[in-house]
C-alpha positions in Angstrom: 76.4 -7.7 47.6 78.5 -8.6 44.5 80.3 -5.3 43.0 79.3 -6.7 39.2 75.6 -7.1 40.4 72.8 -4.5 39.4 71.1 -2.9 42.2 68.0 -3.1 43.0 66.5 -0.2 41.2 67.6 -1.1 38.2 66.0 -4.6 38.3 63.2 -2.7 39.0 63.2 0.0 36.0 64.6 -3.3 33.6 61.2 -5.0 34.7 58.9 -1.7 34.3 59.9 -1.2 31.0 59.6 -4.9 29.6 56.2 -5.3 31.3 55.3 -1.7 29.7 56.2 -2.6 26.5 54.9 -6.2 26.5 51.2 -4.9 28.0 51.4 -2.1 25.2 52.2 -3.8 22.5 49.4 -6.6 23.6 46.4 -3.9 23.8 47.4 -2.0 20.7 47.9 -5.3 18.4 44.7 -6.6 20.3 42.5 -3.1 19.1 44.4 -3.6 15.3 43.0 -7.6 15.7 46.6 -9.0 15.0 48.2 -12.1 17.2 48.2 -9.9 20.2 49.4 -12.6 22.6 52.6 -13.0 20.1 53.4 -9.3 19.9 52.6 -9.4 23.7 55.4 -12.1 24.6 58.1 -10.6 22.2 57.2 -7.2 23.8 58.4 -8.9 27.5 61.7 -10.5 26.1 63.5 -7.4 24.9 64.0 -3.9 24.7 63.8 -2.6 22.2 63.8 -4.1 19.4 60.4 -5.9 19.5 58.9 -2.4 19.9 60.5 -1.4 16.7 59.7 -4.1 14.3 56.2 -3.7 15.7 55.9 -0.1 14.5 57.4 -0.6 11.4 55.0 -3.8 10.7 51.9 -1.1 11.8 52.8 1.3 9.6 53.3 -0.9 6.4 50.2 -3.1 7.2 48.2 0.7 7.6 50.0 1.8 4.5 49.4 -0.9 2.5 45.5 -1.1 3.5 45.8 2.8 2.7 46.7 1.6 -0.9 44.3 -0.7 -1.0 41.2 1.3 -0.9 42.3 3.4 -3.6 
């Protein structure tokens, strides 16, 4: 075993939390009915940015619909 090399648990917890993100990210744009296969992809590349531009492009899109039925 390489001394620079991550250990196995961390692989592990790196792949939870992509594959947690991604499958979140996928359901919740899939109820909302936007290009849930796109936010699902982004969601497994990174953490965790894609996560954060998600919520802020939720909570405009529900803002701005907001605004819209007044």
């Amino acid at each position: 075993m390489k001394t620079d090399s991550l250990p196995l648990w961390a692989w592990l917890l790196i792949a939870t939390t992509l594959l947690t993100q991604g499958i979140g990210m996928f359901l919740d744009a899939r109820r909302r009915g936007g290009r849930a296969w796109l936010w699902g992809l982004w969601g497994l590349t990174s953490f965790p940015l894609p996560s954060v531009v998600y919520l802020i492009v939720v909570w405009l899109f529900s803002r701005r619909k907001k605004m819209s039925r007044k």
